[in-house]
N, C-alpha and C positions, 0 to 999 in steps of 0.2 A: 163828438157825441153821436155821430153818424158811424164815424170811422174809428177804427183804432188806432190810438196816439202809439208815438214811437214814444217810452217812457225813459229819460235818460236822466237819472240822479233825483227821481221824483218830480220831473218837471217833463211838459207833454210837449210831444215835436211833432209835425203832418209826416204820413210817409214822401217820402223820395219819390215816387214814381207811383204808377197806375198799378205796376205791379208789385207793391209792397202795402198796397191797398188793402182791407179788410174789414167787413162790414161789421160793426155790433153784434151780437146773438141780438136777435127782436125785432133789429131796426126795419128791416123788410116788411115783414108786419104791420109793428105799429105804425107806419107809410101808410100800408094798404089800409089801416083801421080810420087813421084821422080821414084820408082822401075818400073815404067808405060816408063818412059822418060829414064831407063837403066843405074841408080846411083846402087851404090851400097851402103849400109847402113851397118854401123860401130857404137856402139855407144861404147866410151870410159869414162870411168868414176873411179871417186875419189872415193875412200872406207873406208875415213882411221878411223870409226867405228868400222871394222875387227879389227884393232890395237888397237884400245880404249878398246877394250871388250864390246861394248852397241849392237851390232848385231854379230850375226854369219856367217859364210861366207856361211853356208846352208841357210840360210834368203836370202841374197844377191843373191844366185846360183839360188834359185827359182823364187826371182823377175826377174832377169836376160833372164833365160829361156822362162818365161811367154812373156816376152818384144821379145826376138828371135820368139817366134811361135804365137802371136798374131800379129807382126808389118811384120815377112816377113824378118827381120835384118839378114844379113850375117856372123855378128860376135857381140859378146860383149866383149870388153878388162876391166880387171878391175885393178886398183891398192889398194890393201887392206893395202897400208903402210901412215904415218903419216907423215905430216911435216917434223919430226925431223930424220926422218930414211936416208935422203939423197940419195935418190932410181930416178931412171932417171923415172920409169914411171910414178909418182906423178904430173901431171897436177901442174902449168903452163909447165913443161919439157916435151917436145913434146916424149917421148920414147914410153909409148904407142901404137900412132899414126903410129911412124915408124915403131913400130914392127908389127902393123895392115897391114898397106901398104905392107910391105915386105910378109906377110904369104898369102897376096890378090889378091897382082900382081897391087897396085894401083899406080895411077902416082899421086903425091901428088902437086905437080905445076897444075894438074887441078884437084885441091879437094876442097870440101868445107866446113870445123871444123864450125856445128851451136853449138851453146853452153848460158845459161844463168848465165855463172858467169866469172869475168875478167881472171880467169885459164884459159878458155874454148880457149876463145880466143886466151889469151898468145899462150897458146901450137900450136894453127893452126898456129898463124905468125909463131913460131920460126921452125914449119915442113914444111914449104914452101906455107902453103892454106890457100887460101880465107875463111874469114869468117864472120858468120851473128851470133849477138848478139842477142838472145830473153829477151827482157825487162821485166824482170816479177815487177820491181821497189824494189826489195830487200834491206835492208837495209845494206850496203856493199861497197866497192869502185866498181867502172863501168871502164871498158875496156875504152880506150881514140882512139885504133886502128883500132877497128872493119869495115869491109869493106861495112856492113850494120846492120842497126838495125830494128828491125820486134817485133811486141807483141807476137807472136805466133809461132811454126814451120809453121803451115797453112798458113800466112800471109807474111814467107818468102820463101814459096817454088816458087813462080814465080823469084822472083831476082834469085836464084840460078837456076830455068831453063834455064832464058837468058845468064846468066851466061856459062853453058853448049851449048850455041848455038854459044857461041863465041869462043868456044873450050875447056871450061872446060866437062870434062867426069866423075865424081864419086863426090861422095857426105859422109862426112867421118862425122858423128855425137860423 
């Protein structure tokens, strides 16, 4: 939701490399917009590639970083484990998140997990936050919980402003 998926048979894959990389239309923005309004930006993400053997974790390290110093990001958490490995921080299981909030100082009852796949989601319900579903129409099951849904980050950064005006404070991606 940062980046654009490689879309192969209706189903979303990370790019390969740093340079197969490519930003959202908005994302830059709506970064600059939440970090303007005093969220803090986390982006938590699946890896399980790193496991597969199909990318390296220098691949991933470099997209990563790019996505830290072009967006402004606070942190990036990654989980390079697979399904089968049974690891807390593999998205839909909120450990990640938690572990993000804990190194942060973030209060997770006012946070808000945007994400484009029903992981994304899961994981914010089961860490305590709000969250906005980006639709990209993947071919895939859809979150049924989601607190809203939006085409874009751009498109949901106002709901998660007012959101923060009604006492939410940090913004956890």
């Amino acid at each position: 939701m940062l980046n654009a998926a490689v879309v192969v048979n209706g189903c979303p894959h990370p790019p390969a490399d740093v340079e197969e990389m490519t930003l959202l239309p908005g994302v830059e923005e709506a970064c600059a917009r939440l970090r303007a309004e005093g969220f803090a930006l986390v982006c938590v993400t699946n890896q399980p590639d790193i496991a597969r053997g199909t990318v390296s974790s220098a691949s991933v390290d470099a997209i990563n970083q790019r996505l830290l110093t072009v967006l402004g990001l606070d942190a990036v958490a990654v989980c390079p484990h697979d399904d089968d490995a049974g690891c807390n921080c593999r998205k839909p299981k909120p450990g990640l998140i938690l572990d993000a909030a804990a190194e942060l100082g973030l209060d997770l009852h006012h946070s808000v997990v945007v994400g484009d796949r029903w992981r994304d989601v899961e994981a914010g319900r089961r860490a305590g936050c709000a969250t906005v579903f980006i639709d990209h129409d993947y071919d895939e099951p859809r979150p049924d919980n989601a607190d809203a849904i939006a085409a874009s980050l751009a498109d949901g950064v106002p709901w998660i402003i007012s959101l923060s005006r009604r006492g939410a404070g940090v913004a956890t991606e």
